[in-house]
C-alpha positions as CSV (number, residue, x, y, z in Angstrom):
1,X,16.8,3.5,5.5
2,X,16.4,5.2,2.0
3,X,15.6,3.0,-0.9
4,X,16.4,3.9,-4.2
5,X,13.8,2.4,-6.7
6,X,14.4,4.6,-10.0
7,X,16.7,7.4,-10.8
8,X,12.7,9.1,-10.0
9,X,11.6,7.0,-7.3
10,X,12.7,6.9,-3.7
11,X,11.3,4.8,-0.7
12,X,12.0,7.0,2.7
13,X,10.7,5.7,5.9
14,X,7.3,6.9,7.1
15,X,7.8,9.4,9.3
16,X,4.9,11.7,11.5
17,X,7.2,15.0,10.3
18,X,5.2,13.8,6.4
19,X,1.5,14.6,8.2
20,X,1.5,18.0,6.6
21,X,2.4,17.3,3.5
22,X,0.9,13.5,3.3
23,X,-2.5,15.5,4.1
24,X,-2.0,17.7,1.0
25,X,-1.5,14.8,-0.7
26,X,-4.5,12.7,0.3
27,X,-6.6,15.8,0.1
28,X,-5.9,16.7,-3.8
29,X,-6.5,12.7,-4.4
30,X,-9.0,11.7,-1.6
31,X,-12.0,11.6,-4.8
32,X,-10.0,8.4,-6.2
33,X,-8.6,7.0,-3.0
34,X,-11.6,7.2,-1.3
35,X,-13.3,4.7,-3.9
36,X,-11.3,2.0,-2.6
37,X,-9.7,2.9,0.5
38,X,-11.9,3.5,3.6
39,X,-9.5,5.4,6.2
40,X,-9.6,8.2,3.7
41,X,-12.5,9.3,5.0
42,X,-10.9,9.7,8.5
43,X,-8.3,11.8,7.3
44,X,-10.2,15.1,7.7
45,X,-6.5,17.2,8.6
46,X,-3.0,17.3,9.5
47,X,-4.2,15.7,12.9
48,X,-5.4,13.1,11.5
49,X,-2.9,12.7,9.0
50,X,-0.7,12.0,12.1
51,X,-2.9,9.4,13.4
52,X,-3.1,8.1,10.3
53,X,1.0,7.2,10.6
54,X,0.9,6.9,13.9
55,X,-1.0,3.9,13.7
56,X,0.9,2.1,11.1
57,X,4.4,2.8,12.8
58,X,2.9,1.7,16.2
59,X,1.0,-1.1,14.8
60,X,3.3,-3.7,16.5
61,X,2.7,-6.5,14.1
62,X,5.6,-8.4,12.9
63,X,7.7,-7.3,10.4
64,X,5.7,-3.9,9.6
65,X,7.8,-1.5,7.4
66,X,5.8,1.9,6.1
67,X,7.3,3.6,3.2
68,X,6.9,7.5,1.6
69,X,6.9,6.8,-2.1
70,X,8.9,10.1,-3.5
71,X,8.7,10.4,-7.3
72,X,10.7,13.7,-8.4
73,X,11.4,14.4,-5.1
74,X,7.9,14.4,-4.4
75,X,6.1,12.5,-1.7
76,X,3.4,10.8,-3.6
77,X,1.9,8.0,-1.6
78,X,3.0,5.2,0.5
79,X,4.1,1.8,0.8
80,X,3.6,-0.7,3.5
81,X,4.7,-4.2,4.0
82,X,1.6,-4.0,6.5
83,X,3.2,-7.5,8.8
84,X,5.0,-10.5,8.3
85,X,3.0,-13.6,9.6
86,X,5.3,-15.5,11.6
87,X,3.3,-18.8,11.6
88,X,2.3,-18.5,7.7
89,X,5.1,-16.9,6.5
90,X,3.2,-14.0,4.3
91,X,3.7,-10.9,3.9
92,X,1.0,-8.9,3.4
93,X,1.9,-5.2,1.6
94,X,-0.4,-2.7,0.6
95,X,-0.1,1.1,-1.2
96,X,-1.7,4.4,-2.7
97,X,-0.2,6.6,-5.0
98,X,-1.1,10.4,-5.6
99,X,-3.2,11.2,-8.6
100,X,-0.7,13.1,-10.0
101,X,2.0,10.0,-9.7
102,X,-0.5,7.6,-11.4
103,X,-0.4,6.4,-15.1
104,X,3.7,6.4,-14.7
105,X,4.5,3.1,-14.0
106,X,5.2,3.8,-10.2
107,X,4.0,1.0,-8.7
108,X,5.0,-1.4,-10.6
109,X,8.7,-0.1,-10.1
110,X,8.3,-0.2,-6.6
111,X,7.1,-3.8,-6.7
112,X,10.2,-4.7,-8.8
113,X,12.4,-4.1,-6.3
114,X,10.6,-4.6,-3.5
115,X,9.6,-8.1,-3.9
116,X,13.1,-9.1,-4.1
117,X,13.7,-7.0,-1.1
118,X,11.4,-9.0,1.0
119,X,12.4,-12.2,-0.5
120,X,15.9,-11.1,1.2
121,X,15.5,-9.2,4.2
122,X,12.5,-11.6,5.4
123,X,11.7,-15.1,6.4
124,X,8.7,-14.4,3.8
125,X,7.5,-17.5,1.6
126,X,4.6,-15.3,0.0
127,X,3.3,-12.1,-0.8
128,X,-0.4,-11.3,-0.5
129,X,-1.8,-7.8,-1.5
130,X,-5.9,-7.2,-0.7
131,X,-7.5,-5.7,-3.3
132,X,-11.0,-4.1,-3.8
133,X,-13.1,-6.2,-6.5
134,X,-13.6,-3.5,-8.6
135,X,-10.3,-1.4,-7.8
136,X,-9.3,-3.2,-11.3
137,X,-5.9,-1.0,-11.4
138,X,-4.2,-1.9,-8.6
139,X,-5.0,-5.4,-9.8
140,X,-3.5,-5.0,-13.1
141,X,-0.7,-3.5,-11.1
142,X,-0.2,-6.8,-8.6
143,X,-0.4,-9.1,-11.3
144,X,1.8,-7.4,-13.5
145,X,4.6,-8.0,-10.5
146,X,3.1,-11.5,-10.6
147,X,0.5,-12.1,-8.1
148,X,-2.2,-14.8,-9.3
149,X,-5.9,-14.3,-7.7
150,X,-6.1,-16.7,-4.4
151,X,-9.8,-16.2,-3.2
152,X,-12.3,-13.6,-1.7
153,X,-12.1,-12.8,1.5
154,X,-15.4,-14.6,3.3
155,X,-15.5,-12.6,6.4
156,X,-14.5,-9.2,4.5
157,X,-16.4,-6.8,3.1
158,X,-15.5,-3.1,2.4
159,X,-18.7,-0.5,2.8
160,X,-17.6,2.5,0.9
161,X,-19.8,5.0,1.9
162,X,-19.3,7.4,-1.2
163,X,-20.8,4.7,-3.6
164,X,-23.1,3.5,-1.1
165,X,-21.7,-0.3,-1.8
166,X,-20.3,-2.8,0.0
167,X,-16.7,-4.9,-2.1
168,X,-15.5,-8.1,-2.1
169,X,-11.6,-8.4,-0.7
170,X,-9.4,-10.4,-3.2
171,X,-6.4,-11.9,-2.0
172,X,-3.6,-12.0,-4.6
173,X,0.0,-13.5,-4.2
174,X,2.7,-13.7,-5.4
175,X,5.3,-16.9,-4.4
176,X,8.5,-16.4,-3.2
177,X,9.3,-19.9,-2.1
178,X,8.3,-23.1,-3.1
């Protein structure tokens, strides 16, 4: 199912027919995404790519959805409610956006409709989105749709191997039910 964020914007459900052009995509952004996110490095072609959403639409965790972002027509990141937990009740949702489809207010659209959309179509009472310490955009970006900082991961830590660093993993959530 299709959803319609902006009159720019459009959600399409993952599909492995994207690999080719996801990989394009990844490739002419993988200097930024690969600060913060550490599969890029394992997407090395349209192989890969494949794997890549392969393993996300076969994850079998509850309530996984994986979303294209399209902006202009142009597939330009994804979107993933990653699973539902059905004893907690959160959702945990993660995405990357294209270098090109940065600075534009994107994600922050996305989350606008989206939160209500899992509010709806779920038995969600949270949201959590797991950010890099330093990956300070994408936590103006969650907090703009109203997450508040929860804690650091304890047993996480992200080694990025281009900056030769290991990252703390914030949890930040955003309510949906008392």
């Amino acid at each position: 199912m299709e959803l319609v964020i902006s009159d720019a914007i459009t959600l399409k459900p993952l599909d492995i027919s994207f690999a080719a052009e996801l990989y394009h995509v990844i490739t002419g952004s993988r200097e930024n995404l690969s600060q913060f996110l550490p599969w890029v490095d394992d997407v090395i072609d349209v192989n890969s790519t494949k794997r890549y959403i392969y393993e996300r639409l076969h994850s079998n965790k509850a309530g996984s959805q994986w979303f294209a972002i399209y902006v202009q027509q142009r597939l330009s990141g994804v979107f993933g409610i990653k699973h539902i937990d059905p004893d907690s009740k959160v959702a945990e949702c993660g995405y990357w956006l294209a270098d090109f489809a940065r600075g534009q207010g994107v994600i922050t659209q996305v989350l606008a409709k989206m939160v209500p959309y899992i509010k709806k179509h779920s038995h969600a009472n949270a949201i959590e989105f797991c950010c890099l310490e330093e990956n300070l955009a994408s936590i103006k970006v969650v907090q703009r749709a109203g997450a508040k900082f929860k804690y650091y991961q304890q047993e996480t830590s992200i080694f990025l191997a281009n900056q030769h660093q290991h990252q703390r993993l914030g949890v930040y959530e955003i309510k949906l039910r008392a």
